[in-house]
N, C-alpha and C positions, 0 to 999 in steps of 0.2 A: 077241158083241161083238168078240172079239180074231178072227175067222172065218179072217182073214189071218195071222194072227201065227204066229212059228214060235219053235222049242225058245231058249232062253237062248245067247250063245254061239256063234249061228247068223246070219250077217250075209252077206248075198246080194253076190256078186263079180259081178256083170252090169251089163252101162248104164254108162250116165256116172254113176252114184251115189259112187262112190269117189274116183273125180275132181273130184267136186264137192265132196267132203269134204274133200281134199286143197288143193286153194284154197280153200277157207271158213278152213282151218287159218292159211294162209301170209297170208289174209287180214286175218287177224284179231292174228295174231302182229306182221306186218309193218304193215299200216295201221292198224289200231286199235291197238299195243301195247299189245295184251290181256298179261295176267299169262298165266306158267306155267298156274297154278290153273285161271284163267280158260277156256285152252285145253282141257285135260285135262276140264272138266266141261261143257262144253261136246261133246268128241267122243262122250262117254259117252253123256251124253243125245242125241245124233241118231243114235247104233248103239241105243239103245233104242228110240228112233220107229220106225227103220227093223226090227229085229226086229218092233213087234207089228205092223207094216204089211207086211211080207212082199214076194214077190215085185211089188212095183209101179214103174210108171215113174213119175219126178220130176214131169213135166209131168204125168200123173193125179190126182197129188193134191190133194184138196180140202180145205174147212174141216169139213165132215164127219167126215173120217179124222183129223182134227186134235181134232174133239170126243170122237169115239170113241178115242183115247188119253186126251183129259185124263179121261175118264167111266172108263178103267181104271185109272189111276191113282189117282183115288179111291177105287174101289172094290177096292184093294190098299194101302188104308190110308198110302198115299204124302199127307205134308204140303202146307197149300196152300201152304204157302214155299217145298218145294219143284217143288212144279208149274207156280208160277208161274216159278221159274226157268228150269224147262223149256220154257216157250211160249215165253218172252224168248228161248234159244237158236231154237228153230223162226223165230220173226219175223225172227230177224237173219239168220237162213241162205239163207230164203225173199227177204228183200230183198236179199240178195248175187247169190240168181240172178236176180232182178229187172234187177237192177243188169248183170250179166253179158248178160244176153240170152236166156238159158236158160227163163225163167217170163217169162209176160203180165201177172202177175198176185201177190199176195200170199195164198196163202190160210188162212193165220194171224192174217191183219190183222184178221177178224173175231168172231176166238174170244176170249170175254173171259175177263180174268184171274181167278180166285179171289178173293171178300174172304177179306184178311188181316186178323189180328187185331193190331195193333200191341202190341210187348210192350216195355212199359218195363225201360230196361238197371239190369243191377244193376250197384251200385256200393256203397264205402265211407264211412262216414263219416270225421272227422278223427283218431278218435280210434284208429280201424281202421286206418287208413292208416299212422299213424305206427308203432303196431303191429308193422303186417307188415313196414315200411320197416327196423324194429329187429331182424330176425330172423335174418337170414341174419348165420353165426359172422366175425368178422374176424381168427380165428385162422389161416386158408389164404388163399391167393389164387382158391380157387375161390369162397369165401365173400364175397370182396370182391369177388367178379365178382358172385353173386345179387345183392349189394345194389346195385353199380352199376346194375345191369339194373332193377333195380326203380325206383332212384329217377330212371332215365330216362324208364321208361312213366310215370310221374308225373306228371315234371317236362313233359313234353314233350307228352303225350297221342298219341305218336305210334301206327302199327297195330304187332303184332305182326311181322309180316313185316317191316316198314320197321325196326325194329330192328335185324331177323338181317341185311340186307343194309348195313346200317352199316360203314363200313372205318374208320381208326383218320384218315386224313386229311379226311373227312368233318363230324370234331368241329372245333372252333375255339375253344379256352379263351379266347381274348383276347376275343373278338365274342362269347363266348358262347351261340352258334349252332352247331347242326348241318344238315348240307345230308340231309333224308329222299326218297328216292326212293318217291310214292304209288304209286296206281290207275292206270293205263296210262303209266307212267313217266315222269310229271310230277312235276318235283323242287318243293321248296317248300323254305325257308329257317325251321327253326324253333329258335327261344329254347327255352335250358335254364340250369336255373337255377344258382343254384349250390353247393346241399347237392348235385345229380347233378353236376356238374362236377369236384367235389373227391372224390366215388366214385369216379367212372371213373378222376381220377390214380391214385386208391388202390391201384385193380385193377392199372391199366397197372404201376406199381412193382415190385409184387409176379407179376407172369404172367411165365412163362416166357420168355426170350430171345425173339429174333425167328427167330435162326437154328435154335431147337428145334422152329419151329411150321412144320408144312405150308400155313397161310392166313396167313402174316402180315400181312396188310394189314386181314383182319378184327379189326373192334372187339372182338367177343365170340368167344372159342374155347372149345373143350371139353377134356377132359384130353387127347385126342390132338392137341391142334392146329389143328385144322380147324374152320372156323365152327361156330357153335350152330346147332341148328336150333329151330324153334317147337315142336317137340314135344316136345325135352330142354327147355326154358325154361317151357312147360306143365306139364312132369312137375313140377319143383321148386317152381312156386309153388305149384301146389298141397300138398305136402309143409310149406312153410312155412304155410300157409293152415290146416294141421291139427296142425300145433303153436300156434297159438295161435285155436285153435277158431273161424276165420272160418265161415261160412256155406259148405257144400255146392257154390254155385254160383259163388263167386268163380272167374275167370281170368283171363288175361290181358288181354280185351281187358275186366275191368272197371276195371283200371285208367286205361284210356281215358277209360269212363264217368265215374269218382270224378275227373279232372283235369278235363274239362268241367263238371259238376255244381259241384264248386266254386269254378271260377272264377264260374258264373251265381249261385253265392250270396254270393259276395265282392263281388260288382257289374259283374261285366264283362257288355259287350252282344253279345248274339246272332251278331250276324257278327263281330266279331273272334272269338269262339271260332269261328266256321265254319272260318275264315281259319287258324285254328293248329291243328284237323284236319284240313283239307285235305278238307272236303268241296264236293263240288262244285254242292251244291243248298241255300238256307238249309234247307227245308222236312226236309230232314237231320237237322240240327241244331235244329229244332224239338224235337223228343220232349223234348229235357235241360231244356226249360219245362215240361212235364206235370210232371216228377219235382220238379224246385225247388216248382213251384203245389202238389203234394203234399203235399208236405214240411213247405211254409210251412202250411199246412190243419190237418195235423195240431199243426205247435206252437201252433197258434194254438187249438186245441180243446183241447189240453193246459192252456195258460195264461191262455187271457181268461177273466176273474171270468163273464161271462154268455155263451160263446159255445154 
């Protein structure tokens, strides 16, 4: 299968291949304002096509060499989540040299994707929520920053990321609003409430000078100064999450979930919640109906006299 492929590690300096990664990158960064994230997983996965494809020219390649990777991937126990991701890089690279001049042709355009298994997000319910929102100590200003933090993903449903890139002029107590920068760095305008409004003064009061912090413009900093990152803001929910015995699986981005879910059970309609996650597709924002129709199912088997 892999007859081509060479050792891990090993990525062919020959051809226009490098150069064509090199503007695929500038590409993507500059025209598409692709995320960081976005870039980085993206180079990985086309230095791994090109590993188990080996010495070949660009214009050689087929839909073939394109199955015979996804058929290794499978069979190296790689997810169809993520394999699917991996073809969506190949497609977009492939239609870049399309675009370029380089290829006649797409030949990823062919290869289908994996069925995936759609997985309903977890999420809390009201009584969880309030919970964890009570956790974090108001004795420091670090403590009043968790809670801030939290009762923003809340209040706001904003992503984790869009958080950490929040600056302190960003927020707007009077409007009530914060300006979140999404997905290819499209800003959106989102309401927050105002138990997270009177958090975040709380934190601001109490956090260090401006002149003590190396990032002061960020909303959220850590004991050094310098912005939070998603993975210090991970670390501690979960830490809060198992002091008051949440579920295993809680993260950040379920508090995403838990502010959608409840707004569909308090009666809000489908696209304004699209519209305050900032997705870009309703069919997105579908899934948070499976969960509420779930939801309603089960109370409804719990409490109708004959259901």
């Amino acid at each position: 299968m892999g007859g081509r492929a060479h050792p891990v590690g090993f990525l062919p300096a020959v051809g226009p291949r490098p150069l064509a990664m090199k503007q695929f990158q500038q590409y993507l960064s500059i025209e598409r304002n692709a995320s960081v994230h976005t870039c980085i997983n993206y180079q990985r996965d086309l230095e791994e096509f090109f590993r188990f494809l080996g010495q070949i020219d660009l214009r050689n390649i087929t839909a073939m060499d394109i199955r015979r990777f996804v058929a290794h991937l499978s069979q190296s126990q790689v997810s169809p989540r993520s394999i699917a991701r991996k073809l969506s890089c190949l497609r977009s690279f492939f239609r870049f040299l399309c675009r370029e001049g380089t290829l006649d042709q797409n030949p990823a355009v062919s290869v289908p994707t994996p069925r995936l298994q759609r997985r309903l997000p977890s999420f809390l319910d009201e009584h969880q929520i309030i919970q964890l929102l009570q956790t974090p100590p108001t004795t420091t200003w670090r403590g009043l920053r968790d809670r801030a933090i939290l009762e923003t993903l809340y209040s706001t449903g904003m992503r984790l990321s869009e958080l950490v890139d929040l600056n302190r002029e960003d927020l707007d107590s009077i409007s009530g609003t914060a300006i979140v920068r999404g997905k290819g760095k499209k800003e959106r305008l989102c309401p927050i409430g105002q138990a997270a409004l009177k958090a975040v003064q709380r934190y601001l009061t109490r956090r260090p000078a401006e002149q003590k912090l190396r990032m002061p413009r960020a909303l959220f900093v850590s004991q050094k100064g310098c912005r939070l990152t998603a993975r210090q803001i991970q670390r501690f929910l979960i830490r809060y999450a198992r002091q008051i015995h949440l579920p295993a699986t809680i993260h950040p981005h379920s508090l995403r979930h838990t502010f959608a879910t409840h707004l569909l059970e308090h009666g809000a309609d489908l696209r304004s919640v699209q519209e305050l996650l900032g997705h870009a597709s309703l069919s997105t924002t579908q899934i948070y109906t499976h969960v509420t129709a779930q939801r309603l199912k089960k109370i409804y088997d719990q409490t109708h006299p004959r259901a």
